[in-house]
VOVODO-639404 format. One line per 5 residues: number of its first residue (from 1); for each residue x, y, z of C-alpha. Coordinates in steps of 0.1 Angstrom, whole numbers, plus 5000, padded with zeros to 4 digits. Layout:
NUM> X/Y/Z; ...
END
This chain:
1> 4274/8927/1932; 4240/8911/1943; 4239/8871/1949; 4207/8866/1936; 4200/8834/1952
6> 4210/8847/1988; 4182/8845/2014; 4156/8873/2015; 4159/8876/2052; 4184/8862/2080
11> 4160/8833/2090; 4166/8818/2056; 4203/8806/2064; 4209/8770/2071; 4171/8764/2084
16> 4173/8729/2099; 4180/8707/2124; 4211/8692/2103; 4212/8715/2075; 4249/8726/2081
21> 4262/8694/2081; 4246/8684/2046; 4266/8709/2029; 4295/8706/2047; 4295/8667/2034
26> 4289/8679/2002; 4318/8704/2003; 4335/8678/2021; 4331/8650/1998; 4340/8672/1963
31> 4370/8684/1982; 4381/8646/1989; 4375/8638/1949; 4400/8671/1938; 4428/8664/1958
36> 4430/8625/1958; 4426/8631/1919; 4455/8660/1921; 4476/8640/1946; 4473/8609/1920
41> 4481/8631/1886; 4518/8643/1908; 4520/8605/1916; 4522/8596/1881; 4541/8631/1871
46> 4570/8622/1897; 4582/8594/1877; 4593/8579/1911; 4624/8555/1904; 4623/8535/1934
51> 4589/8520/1922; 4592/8489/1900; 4574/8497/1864; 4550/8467/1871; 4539/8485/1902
56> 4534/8523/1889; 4508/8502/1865; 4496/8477/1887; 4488/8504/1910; 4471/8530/1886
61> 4451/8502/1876; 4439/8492/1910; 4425/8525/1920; 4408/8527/1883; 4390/8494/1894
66> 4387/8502/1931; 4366/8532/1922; 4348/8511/1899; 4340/8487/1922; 4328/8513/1949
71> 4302/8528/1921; 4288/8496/1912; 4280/8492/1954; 4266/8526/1955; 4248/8514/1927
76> 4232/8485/1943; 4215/8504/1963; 4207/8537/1946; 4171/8545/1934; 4161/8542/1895
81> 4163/8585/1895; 4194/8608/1901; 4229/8589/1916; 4235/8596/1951; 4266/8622/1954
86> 4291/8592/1966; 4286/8571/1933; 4294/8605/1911; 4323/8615/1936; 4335/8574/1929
91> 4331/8583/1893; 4344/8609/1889; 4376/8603/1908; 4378/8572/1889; 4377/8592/1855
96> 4406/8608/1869; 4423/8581/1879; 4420/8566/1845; 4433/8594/1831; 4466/8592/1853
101> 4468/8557/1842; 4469/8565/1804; 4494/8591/1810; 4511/8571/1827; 4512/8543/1800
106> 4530/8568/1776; 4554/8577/1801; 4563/8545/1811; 4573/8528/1773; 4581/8564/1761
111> 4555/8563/1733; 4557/8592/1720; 4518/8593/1707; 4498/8628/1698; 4492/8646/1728
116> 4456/8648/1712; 4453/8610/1712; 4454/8602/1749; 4431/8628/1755; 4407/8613/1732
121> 4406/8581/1743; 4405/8592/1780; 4373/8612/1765; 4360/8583/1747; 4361/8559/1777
126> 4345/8582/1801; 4315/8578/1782; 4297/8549/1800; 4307/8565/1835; 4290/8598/1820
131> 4256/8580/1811; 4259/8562/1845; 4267/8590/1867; 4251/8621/1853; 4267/8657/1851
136> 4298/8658/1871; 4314/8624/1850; 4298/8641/1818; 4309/8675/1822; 4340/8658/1826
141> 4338/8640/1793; 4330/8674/1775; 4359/8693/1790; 4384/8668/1782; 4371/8657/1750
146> 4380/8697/1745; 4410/8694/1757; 4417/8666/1727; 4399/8687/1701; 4424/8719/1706
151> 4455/8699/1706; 4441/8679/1680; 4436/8711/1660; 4473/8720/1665; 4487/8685/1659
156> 4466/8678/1627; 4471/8709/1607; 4502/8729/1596; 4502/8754/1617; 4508/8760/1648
161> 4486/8759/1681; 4482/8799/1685; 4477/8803/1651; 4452/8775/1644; 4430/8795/1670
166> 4441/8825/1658; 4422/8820/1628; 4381/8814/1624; 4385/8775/1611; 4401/8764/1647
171> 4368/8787/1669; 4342/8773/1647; 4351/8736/1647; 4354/8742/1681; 4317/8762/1693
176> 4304/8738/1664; 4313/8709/1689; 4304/8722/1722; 4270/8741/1703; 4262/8702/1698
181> 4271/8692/1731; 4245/8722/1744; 4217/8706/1722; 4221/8670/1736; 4222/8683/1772
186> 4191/8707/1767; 4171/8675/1756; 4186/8658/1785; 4174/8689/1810; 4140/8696/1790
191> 4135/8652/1798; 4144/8649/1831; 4175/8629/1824; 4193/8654/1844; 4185/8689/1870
196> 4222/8706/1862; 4213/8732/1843; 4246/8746/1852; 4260/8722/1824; 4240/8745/1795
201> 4258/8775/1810; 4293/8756/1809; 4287/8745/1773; 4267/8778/1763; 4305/8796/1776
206> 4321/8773/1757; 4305/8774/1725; 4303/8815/1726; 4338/8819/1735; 4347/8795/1709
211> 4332/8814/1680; 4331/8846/1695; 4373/8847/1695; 4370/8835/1657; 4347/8866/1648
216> 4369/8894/1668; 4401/8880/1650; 4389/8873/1614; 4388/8905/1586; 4364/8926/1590
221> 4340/8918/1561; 4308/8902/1561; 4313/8863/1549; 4299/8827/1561; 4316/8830/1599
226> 4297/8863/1607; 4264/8853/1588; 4268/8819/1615; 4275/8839/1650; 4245/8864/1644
231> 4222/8835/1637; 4239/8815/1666; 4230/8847/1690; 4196/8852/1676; 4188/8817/1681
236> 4201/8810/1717; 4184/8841/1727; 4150/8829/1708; 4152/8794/1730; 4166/8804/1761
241> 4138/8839/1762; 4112/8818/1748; 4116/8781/1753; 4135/8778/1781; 4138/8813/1805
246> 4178/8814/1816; 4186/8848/1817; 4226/8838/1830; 4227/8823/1792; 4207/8855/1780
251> 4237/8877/1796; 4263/8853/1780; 4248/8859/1746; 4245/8895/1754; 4280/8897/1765
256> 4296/8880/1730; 4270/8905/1710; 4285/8936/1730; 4323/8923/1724; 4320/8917/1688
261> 4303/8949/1678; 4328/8968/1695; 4352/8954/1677; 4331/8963/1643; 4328/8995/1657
266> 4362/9000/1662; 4374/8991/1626; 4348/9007/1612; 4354/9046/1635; 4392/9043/1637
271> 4391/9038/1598; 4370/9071/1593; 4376/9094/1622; 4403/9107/1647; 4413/9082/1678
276> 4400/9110/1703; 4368/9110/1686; 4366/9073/1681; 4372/9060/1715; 4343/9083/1734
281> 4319/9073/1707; 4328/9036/1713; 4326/9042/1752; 4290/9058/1745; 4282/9025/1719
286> 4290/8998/1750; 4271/9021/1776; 4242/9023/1754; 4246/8985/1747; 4248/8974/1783
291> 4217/8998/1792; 4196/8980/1764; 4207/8946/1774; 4195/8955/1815; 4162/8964/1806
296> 4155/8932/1781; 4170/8907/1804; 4148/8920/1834; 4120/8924/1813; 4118/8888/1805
301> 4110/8885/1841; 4076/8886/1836; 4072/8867/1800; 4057/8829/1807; 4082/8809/1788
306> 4071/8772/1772; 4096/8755/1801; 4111/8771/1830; 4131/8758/1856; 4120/8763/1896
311> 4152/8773/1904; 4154/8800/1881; 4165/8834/1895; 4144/8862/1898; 4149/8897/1877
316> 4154/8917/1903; 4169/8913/1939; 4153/8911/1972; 4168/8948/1976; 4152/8955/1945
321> 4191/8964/1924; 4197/8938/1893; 4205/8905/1900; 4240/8897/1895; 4247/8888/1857
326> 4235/8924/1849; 4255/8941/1878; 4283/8920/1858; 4274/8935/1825; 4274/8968/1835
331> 4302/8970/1857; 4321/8955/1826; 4307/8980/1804; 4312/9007/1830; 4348/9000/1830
336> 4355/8994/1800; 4340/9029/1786; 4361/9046/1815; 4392/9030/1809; 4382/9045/1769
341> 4375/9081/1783; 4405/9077/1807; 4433/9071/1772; 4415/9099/1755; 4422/9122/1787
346> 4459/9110/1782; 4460/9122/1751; 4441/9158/1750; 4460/9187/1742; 4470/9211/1773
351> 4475/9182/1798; 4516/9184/1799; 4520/9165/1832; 4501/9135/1844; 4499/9158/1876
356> 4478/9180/1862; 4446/9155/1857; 4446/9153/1898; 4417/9183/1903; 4400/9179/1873
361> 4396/9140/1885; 4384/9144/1917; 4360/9169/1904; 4347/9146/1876; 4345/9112/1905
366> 4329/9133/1930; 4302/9147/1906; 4295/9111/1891; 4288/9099/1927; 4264/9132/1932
371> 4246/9125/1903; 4242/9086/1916; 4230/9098/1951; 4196/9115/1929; 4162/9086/1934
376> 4148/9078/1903; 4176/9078/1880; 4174/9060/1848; 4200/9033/1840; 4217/9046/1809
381> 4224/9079/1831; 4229/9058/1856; 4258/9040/1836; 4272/9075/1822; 4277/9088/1858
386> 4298/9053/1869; 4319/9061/1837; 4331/9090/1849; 4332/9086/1879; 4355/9061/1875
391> 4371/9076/1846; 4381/9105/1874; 4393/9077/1899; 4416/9065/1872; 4432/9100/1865
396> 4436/9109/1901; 4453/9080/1905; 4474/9081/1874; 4484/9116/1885; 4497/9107/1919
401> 4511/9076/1912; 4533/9093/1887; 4571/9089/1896; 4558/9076/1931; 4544/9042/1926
406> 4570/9031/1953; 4561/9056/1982; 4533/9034/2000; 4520/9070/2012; 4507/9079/1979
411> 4489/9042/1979; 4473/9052/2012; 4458/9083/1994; 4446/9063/1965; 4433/9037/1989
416> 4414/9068/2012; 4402/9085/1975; 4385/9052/1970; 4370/9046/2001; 4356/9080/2003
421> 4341/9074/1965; 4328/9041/1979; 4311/9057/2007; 4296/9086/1985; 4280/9064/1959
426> 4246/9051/1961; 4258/9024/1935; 4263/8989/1937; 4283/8988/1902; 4306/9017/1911
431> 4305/9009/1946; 4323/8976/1936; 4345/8986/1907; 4363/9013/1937; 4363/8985/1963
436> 4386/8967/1936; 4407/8993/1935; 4408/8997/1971; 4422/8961/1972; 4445/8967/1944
441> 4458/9000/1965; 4464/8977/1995; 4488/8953/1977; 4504/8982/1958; 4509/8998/1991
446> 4523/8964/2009; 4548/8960/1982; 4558/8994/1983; 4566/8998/2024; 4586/8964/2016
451> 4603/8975/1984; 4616/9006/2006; 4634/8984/2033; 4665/8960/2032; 4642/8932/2041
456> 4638/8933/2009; 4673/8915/1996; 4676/8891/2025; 4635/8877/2021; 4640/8872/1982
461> 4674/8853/1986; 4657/8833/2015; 4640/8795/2015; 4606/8813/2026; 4612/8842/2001
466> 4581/8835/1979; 4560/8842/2009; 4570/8876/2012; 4578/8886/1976; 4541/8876/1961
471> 4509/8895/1978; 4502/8864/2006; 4500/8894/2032; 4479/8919/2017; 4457/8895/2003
476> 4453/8877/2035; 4438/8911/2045; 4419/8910/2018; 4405/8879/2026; 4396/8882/2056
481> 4380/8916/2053; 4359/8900/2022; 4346/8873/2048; 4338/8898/2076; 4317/8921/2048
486> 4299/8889/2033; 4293/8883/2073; 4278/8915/2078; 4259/8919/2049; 4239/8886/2064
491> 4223/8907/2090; 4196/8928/2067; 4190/8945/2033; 4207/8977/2046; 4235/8962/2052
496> 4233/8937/2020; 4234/8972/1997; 4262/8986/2018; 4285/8955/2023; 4283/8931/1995
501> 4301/8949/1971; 4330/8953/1994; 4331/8917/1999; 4325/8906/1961; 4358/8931/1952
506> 4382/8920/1983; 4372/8883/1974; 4381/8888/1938; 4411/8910/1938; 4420/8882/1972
511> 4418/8854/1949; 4436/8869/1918; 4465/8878/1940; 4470/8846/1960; 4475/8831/1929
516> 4517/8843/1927; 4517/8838/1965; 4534/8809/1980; 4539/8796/2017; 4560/8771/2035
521> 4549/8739/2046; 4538/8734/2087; 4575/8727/2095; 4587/8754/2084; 4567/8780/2099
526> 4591/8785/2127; 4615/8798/2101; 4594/8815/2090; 4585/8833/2122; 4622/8837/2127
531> 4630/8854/2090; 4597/8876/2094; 4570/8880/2115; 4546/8898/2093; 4546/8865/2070
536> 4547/8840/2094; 4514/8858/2108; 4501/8862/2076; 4502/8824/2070; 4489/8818/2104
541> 4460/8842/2087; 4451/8822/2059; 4448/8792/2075; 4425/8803/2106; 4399/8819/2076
546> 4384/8791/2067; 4382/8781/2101; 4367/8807/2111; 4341/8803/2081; 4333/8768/2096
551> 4329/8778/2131; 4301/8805/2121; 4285/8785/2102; 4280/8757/2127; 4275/8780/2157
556> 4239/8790/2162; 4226/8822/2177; 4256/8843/2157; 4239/8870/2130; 4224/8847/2096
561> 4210/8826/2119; 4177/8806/2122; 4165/8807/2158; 4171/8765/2166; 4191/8758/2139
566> 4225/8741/2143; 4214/8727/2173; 4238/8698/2169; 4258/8693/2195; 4293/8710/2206
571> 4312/8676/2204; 4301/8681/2161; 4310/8719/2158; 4342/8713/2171; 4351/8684/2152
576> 4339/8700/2124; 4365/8731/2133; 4390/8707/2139; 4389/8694/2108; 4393/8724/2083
581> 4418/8734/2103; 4438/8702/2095; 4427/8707/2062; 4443/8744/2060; 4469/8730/2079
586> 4481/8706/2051; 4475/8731/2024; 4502/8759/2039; 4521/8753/2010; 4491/8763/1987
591> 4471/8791/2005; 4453/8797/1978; 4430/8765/1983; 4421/8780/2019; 4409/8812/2005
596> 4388/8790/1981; 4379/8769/2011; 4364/8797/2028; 4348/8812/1996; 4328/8778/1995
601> 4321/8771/2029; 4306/8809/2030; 4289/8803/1994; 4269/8773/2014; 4265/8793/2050
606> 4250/8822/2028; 4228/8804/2003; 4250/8823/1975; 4261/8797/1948; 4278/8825/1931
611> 4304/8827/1960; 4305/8787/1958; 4312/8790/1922; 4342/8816/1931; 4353/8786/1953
616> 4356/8759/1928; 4369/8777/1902; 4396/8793/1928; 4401/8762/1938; 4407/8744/1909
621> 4430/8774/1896; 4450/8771/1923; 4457/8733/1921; 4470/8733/1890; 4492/8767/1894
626> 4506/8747/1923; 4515/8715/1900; 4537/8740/1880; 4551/8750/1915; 4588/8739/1910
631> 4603/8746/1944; 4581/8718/1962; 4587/8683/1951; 4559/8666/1935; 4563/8632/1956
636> 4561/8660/1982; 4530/8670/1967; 4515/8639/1965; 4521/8631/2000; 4504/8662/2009
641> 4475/8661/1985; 4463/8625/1998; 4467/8633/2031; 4444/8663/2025; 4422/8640/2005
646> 4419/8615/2032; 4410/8643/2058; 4384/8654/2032; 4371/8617/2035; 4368/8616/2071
651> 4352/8646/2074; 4321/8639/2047; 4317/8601/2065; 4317/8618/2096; 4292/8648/2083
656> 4267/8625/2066; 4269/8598/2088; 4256/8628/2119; 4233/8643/2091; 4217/8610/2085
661> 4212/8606/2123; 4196/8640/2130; 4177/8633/2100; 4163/8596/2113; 4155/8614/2148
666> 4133/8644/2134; 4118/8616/2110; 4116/8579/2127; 4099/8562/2098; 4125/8574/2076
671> 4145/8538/2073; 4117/8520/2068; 4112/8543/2034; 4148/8534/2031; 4146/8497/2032
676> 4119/8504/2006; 4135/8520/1982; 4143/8499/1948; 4174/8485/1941; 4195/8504/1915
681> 4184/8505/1876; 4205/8471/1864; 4214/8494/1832; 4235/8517/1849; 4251/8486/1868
686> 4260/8473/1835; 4277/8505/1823; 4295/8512/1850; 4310/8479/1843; 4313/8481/1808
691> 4333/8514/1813; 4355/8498/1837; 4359/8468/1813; 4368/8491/1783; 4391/8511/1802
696> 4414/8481/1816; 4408/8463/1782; 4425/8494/1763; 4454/8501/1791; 4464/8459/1791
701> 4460/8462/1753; 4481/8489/1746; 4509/8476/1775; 4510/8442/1760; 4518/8458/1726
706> 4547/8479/1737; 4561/8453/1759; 4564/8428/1727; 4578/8461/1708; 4606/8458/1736
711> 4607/8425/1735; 4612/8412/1702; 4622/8450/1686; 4657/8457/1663; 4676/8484/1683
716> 4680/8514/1666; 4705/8546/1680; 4696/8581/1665; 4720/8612/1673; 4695/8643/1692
721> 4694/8675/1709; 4677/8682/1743; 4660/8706/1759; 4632/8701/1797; 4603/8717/1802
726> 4570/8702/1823; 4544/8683/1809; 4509/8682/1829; 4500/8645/1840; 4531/8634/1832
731> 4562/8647/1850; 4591/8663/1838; 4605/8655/1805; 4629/8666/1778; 4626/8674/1745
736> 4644/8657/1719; 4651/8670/1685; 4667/8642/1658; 4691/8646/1636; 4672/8625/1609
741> 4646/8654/1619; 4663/8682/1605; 4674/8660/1576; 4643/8654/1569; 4628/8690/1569
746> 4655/8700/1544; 4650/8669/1522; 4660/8672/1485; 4659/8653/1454; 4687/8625/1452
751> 4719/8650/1431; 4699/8683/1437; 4720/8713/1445; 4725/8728/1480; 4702/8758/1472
756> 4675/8733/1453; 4639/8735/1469; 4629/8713/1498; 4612/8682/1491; 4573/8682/1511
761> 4570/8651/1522; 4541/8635/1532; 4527/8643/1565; 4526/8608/1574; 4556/8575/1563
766> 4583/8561/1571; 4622/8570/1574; 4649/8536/1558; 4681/8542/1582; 4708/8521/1579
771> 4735/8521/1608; 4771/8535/1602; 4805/8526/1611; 4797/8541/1646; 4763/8525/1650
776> 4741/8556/1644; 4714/8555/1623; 4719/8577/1596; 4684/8585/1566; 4686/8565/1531
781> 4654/8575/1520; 4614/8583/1527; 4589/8558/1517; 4553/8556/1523; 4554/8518/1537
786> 4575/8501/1562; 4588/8476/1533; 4606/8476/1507; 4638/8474/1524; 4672/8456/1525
791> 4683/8432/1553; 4708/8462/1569; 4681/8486/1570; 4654/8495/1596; 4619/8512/1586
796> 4607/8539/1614; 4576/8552/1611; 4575/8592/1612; 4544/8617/1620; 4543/8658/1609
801> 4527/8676/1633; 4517/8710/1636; 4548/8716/1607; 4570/8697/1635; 4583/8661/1619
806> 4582/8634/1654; 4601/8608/1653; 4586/8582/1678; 4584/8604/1703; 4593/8642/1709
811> 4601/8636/1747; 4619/8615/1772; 4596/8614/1803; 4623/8610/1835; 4619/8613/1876
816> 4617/8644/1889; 4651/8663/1898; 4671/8640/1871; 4674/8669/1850; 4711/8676/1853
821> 4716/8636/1845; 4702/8635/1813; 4722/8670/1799; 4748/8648/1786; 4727/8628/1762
826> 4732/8626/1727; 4716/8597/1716; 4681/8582/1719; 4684/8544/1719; 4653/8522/1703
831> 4634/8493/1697; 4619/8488/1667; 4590/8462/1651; 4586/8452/1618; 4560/8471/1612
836> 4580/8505/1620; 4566/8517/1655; 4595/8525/1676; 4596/8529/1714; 4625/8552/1728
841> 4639/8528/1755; 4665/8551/1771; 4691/8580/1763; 4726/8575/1762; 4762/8599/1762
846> 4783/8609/1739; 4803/8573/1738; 4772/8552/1742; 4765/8548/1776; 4732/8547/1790
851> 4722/8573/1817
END
């Protein structure tokens, strides 16, 4: 795979005087926003007990309006044009922090609201922080406010939330949405009210994902939903070929085209002819598809569109093979037809053992990489011959894997088959599809030498067992084999076509497998050590990577390098060292976010955003897989998080503070332009503070209701059934399921008979209970108001939901590790106002005792 945007020769890599500390503040400072954000969401989630109530909301609060107050500062001083990264970063984190802080609110008083609901609102009051502070606080908006549309989607119709988006109604409301989000911030680009372009890409994803998943599962007929998606293809690819040249948005739209006429192919063959038939023809169809769609998008390159961007990649690559989005495309395609060819080989007639597919698939890869080694050869032959060459990988693999999956030997041979294939093929598509098998081969093979020892038992039933029973020491190989060959391919185009492919597949299959991998936090690396070296080393691995990753990219005369740049002093290369590794050090529990780490601090070094944009999304991934981790408190993990955070803080102060410096000695009148520079646009000022007002005017509102709910409330005891899962932003929690519920779903006409229909009621009243002679509330009847009523009876509102009936709330939010406590409830006490809303106040046991 080609970075398109990497330099065209070594000299082009971090060119000035104080050019690697600017992106190191930036990664710095983006690093600091996602784990002070993270650290604050397993605040809230802990549910800490030993914190008053007052001060969990006091607290949220003060952050929300400390971040606030540290934008409008920023803003002060910040030019009429773009905001200055700090004022997004204070934002942004702020966004977050509100968010924490409505979650919060519900889990405090136990409100029970839609899950859609707090979404919204969080989307709805990040809206003057979006206008103020540009992309990052509106992308944020947008992917929230998506959040809130799904679960809204689920909540407000009755079905549930698989099938709502399993039908075309929930995709279309959906890429309706985020196709009118893409307009808004196209005029926004196309004005100058914003330079992320990346944004269109996001929303363009979005919006063809969104209807592109309602095409492939609705009927196969022609009606209103497939007369819409080819006349939303045609017209993205009229604007963004004519209008506006982005060719990554051109590959998206090609990429939704190719999936959904595969799928109309596939009805449409498997109805007519034979599977064996039906599945080479369809592997010829995407082929022939992806070959089309290379030669348009690099066609465009020369077409003068009516607006362009600067930055805009070029068609080809400096090495002259496609630029990345169409090695993507056709390595997709390529795979894709060979895994096709690869069943139909399964299924032939004279093949009676998997064994006997070995020959014939060496033959078959070794001839595909012959034909790639010939100059001049078109693309669609070019595409046939990566087919099957990797449809004869695939057998030869299938056929000595057979029965021996668990002999690391026969992963060795499947690793050295690769590697030889690799090595033969002139091809940077095939070249990188093998190197993903050759990392998958390496974690096969790892399992497989541990699978056949007795280490086995004793590291699975250990404290440090998740290191060794996930992939953390194959893929810490991985890793660092990825960094070494993104290293080398630095030092010229040779060495670009022979080693970035290797590097794009170790990096991927790297980051896909440290996702199950765990590790153990600094203090218990000696254990570790002690249990098994190999792990303990591995660890030690994964945290030196990105250190390593910082120390080349701040050391000058290393390969890459400008001659004279980095010429800041030892004292800041070291410091700068110092402080990924405490970064790395803090994150041993997560190694993940060090492999991400790395993949960004490389992605900068290298001038290849794509490798940046493996990164973040890495590194976002990983953060919230290691929320859900449940073997490391979340307290834990906030401790961890913020200390990390902090670090991340020091280190962009400490980088943009010395880039600044360098920056006023290369240009001395640079302060004086400084001083000069206007004071901040007094509108985003007032928006700033007009989102902070809203969003402490809404959290106090809503407090000061449920407080006089609890006040001034008639308590009201319902019978229930628990269950606990997790729930993200808010802790762990337990279902509850009412009695009044279930009475409720099976509701009948007053003197009906037991096998008499169900009554529907509406999706939206309110329950009269009345208490018995053991002070349960037990259902009278279902009205549509909160009155009429007699004087022993209590109205409670009740919601239906996704064909679920809440009442109040579906779960009781508690502190983390209080699981076993709250087993014995089995009733759900309340408080109830006049008008009906109920607040669940606490659980009690089976004689009424509060847990």
């Amino acid at each position: 795979m080609t970075d398109t945007a990497s330099p065209a020769d070594p000299s082009d890599v971090f060119p000035g005087v104080a050019d690697w500390r600017r992106p190191v503040a930036r990664l710095a400072l983006g690093l600091a926003v996602a784990l002070l954000g993270s650290a604050l969401v397993c605040a809230v989630a802990a549910n800490w007990p030993a914190m008053p109530v007052w001060a969990r909301l006091a607290g949220a609060q003060a952050i929300v309006v400390l971040c606030g107050l540290i934008a409008l500062a920023l803003g002060r001083r910040d030019g009429a044009g773009q905001p200055r990264p700090a004022l997004v970063a204070a934002l942004v984190l702020g966004g977050i922090a509100l968010g924490a802080l409505l979650a919060l609110i519900g889990q405090t008083y136990q409100t029970g609201a839609d899950t859609w609901q707090l979404f919204a609102w969080w989307a709805v009051l990040l809206v003057p922080w979006g206008l103020a502070g540009g992309a990052a606080p509106w992308m944020l908006c947008l992917l929230v406010g998506n959040v809130a549309l799904m679960f809204g989607l689920a909540e407000l119709t009755p079905l549930a939330w698989m099938t709502v988006f399993d039908t075309p109604l929930g995709g279309m409301v959906a890429g309706a949405c985020n196709l009118i989000a893409l307009a808004i911030w196209e005029i926004m680009l196309m004005r100058g009210a914003t330079r992320a372009k990346w944004g269109v890409r996001v929303l363009a994803a979005l919006t063809l994902a969104s209807l592109g998943f309602s095409v492939m599962i609705s009927p196969m007929k022609l009606d209103l939903l497939h007369v819409v998606f080819v006349w939303l293809l045609i017209s993205l690819s009229f604007w963004f070929y004519r209008v506006r040249n982005d060719r990554v948005v051109l590959a998206m739209v090609a990429a939704a085209f190719m999936t959904v006429s595969l799928r109309w192919a596939g009805d449409w063959l498997f109805d007519g002819i034979d599977g064996l038939i039906a599945l080479p023809v369809m592997a010829g169809l995407i082929l022939t598809e992806a070959w089309l769609v290379a030669r348009l998008l690099q066609a465009g390159h020369g077409k003068t569109p009516a607006r362009t961007d600067a930055a805009q990649p070029p068609a080809v690559a400096a090495d002259g093979s496609p630029p990345w989005y169409v090695q993507v495309l056709l390595a997709g395609a390529a795979w894709l037809a060979a895994l096709m060819l690869l069943v139909t080989t399964a299924f032939l007639r004279g093949i009676d053992e998997p064994s006997d597919l070995l020959w014939p698939g060496i033959v078959l890869a070794l001839a595909g990489a012959g034909v790639l080694r010939l100059k001049r050869l078109p693309v669609f032959p070019r595409q046939m011959a990566i087919a099957l060459s990797l449809t004869g990988l695939g057998m030869a693999a299938v056929a000595v894997l057979e029965d021996a999956a668990s002999d690391a030997r026969v992963w060795a041979v499947c690793f050295g088959f690769a590697a030889i294939l690799y090595a033969l093929a002139a091809e940077r598509v095939l070249r990188l599809l093998t190197g993903i098998g050759m990392g998958v081969a390496v974690i096969g093979g790892s399992l497989a030498v541990h699978q056949q020892s007795d280490l086995l038992l004793r590291i699975l039933f250990s404290p440090a067992g998740d290191v060794f029973q996930t992939s953390l020491m194959p893929t810490a190989i991985l890793a660092w084999g990825a960094a070494l060959a993104f290293l080398a391919a630095a030092t010229g185009p040779a060495a670009r076509q022979r080693w970035t492919p290797l590097a794009w597949a170790w990096a991927l299959v790297a980051q896909a497998g440290v996702w199950l991998a765990g590790g153990v936090p600094l203090t218990g690396w000696p254990a570790l050590w002690s249990l098994y070296t190999p792990a303990a080393l591995a660890l030690a691995a994964t945290v030196l990577l990105p250190v390593f990753c910082m120390a080349w990219a701040s050391a000058p005369g290393l390969p890459g390098h400008a001659p004279g740049a980095s010429r800041a002093g030892p004292g800041w290369r070291l410091g700068a060292c110092v402080g990924v590794l405490g970064l790395s050090l803090l994150w041993m529990p997560s190694p993940g976010v060090a492999f991400a780490l790395a993949w960004l601090l490389l992605g900068q070094a290298l001038r290849r955003p794509l490798l940046t944009g493996l990164g973040v999304l890495g590194g976002l991934g990983y953060l919230l897989r290691y929320y859900y981790q449940l073997q490391v408190p979340l307290l834990d993990k906030s401790l961890w998080l913020a200390l990390a955070g902090g670090l991340a803080w020091v280190l962009y102060v400490a980088a943009a503070w010395g880039a600044r410096a360098a920056r006023r000695r290369a240009e001395p009148d640079a302060p004086a332009r400084q001083a000069a520079a206007p004071r901040g646009p007094a509108w985003r000022l007032a928006v700033i503070t007009l989102g902070l007002a809203a969003a402490l005017g809404v959290a106090n509102t809503s407090v000061w209701r449920n407080e006089r709910i609890l006040a001034q409330g008639q308590v009201l005891r319902l019978a229930l059934a628990p269950v606990d899962p997790r729930s993200l932003m808010q802790g762990d929690y337990m279902a509850l399921n009412f009695e009044v519920a279930d009475q409720l779903r099976q509701l009948r006409p007053p003197g009906a008979p037991a096998d008499a229909p169900v009554v529907e009621v509406p999706a939206d009243g309110y329950l009269v209970l009345r208490h018995d002679e053991q002070g349960v509330a037990r259902l009278q009847r279902v009205q549509g108001e909160p009155r009429p009523r007699a004087q022993d009876e209590i109205a409670l509102r009740y919601r239906k939901r996704a064909g679920q009936v809440h009442i109040v709330t579906n779960a009781y939010f508690f502190a983390e590790g209080q699981a076993e406590r709250y087993e014995a409830a089995r009733f759900g006490e309340f408080r109830v106002n006049d008008g009906g809303t109920g607040l669940l106040l606490r659980l009690l046991d089976a004689e009424g005792q509060p847990l």
